[in-house]
C-alpha positions as CSV (number, residue, x, y, z in Angstrom):
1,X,-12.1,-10.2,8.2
2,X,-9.0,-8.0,8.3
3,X,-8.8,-4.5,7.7
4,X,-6.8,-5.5,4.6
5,X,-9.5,-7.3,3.2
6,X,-12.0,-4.9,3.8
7,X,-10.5,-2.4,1.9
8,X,-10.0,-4.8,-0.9
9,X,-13.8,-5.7,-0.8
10,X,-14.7,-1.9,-1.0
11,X,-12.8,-1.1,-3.7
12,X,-13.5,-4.1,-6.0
13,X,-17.2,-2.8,-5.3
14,X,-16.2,-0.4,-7.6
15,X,-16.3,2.4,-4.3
16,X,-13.1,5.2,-3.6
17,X,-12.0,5.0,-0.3
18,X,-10.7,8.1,1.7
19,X,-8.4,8.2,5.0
20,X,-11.3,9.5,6.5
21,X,-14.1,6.8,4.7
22,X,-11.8,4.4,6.1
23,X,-11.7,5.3,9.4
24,X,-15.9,5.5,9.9
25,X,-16.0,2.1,8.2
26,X,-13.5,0.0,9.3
27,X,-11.5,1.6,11.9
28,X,-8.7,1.7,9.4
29,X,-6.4,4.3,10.7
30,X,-3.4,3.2,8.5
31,X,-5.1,3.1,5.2
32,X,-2.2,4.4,3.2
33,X,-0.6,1.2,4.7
34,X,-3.3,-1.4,3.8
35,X,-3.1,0.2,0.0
36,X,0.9,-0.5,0.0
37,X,0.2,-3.7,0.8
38,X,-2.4,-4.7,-1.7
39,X,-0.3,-2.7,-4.8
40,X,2.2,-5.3,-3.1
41,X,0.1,-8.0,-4.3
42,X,-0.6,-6.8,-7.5
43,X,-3.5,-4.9,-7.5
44,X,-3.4,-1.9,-9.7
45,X,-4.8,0.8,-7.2
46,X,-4.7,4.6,-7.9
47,X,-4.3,7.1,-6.1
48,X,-6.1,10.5,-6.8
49,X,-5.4,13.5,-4.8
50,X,-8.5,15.8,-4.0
51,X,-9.1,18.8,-2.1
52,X,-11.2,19.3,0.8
53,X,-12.1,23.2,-0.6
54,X,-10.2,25.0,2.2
55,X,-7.0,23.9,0.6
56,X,-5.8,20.6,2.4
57,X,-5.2,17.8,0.5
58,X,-6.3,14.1,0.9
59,X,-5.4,10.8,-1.0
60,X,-8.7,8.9,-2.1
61,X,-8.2,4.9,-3.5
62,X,-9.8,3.7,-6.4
63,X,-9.4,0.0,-8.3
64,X,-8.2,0.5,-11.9
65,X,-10.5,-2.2,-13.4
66,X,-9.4,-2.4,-17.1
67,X,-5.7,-3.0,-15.8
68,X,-7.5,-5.8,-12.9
69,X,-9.2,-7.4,-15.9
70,X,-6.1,-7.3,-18.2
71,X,-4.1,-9.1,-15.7
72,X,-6.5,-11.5,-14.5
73,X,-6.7,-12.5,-18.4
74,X,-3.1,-12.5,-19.0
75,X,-2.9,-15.0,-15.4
76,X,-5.5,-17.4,-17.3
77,X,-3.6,-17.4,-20.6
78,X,-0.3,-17.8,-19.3
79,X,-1.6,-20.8,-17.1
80,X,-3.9,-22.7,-20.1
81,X,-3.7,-21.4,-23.2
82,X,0.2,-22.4,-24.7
């Protein structure tokens, strides 16, 4: 399975997914690269910025699911409902 898919996998299990989770995980090093990719494709991903409590900043992934669902409805209606 590719790293891509993976991280797809974890976040549709309803997970956040740091750099860092990433990296212990799947030996993602690129993450911000895999995310690109799958906001690409059309899934709506955001990104929230946290803090580590000594003042550095890290981006952490989660799946926005009412926007998932909202498209995957509007896909099905647009295909067989006229």
């Amino acid at each position: 399975m590719s790293q891509k898919a993976k991280v797809l996998k974890h976040l549709m299990s309803k997970k956040s997914l740091s750099p860092l989770k990433a990296i212990g995980l799947f030996g993602c090093y690129r993450l911000a690269s895999r995310i690109h990719e799958l906001k690409n494709d059309g899934y709506p991903i955001e990104t929230v910025i946290k803090s580590d409590g000594q003042g550095r900043t890290y981006a952490s992934y989660v799946m926005k699911y009412d926007e998932l669902v909202q498209g995957l409805v509007d896909e099905y209606n647009r295909r067989y409902v006229a």
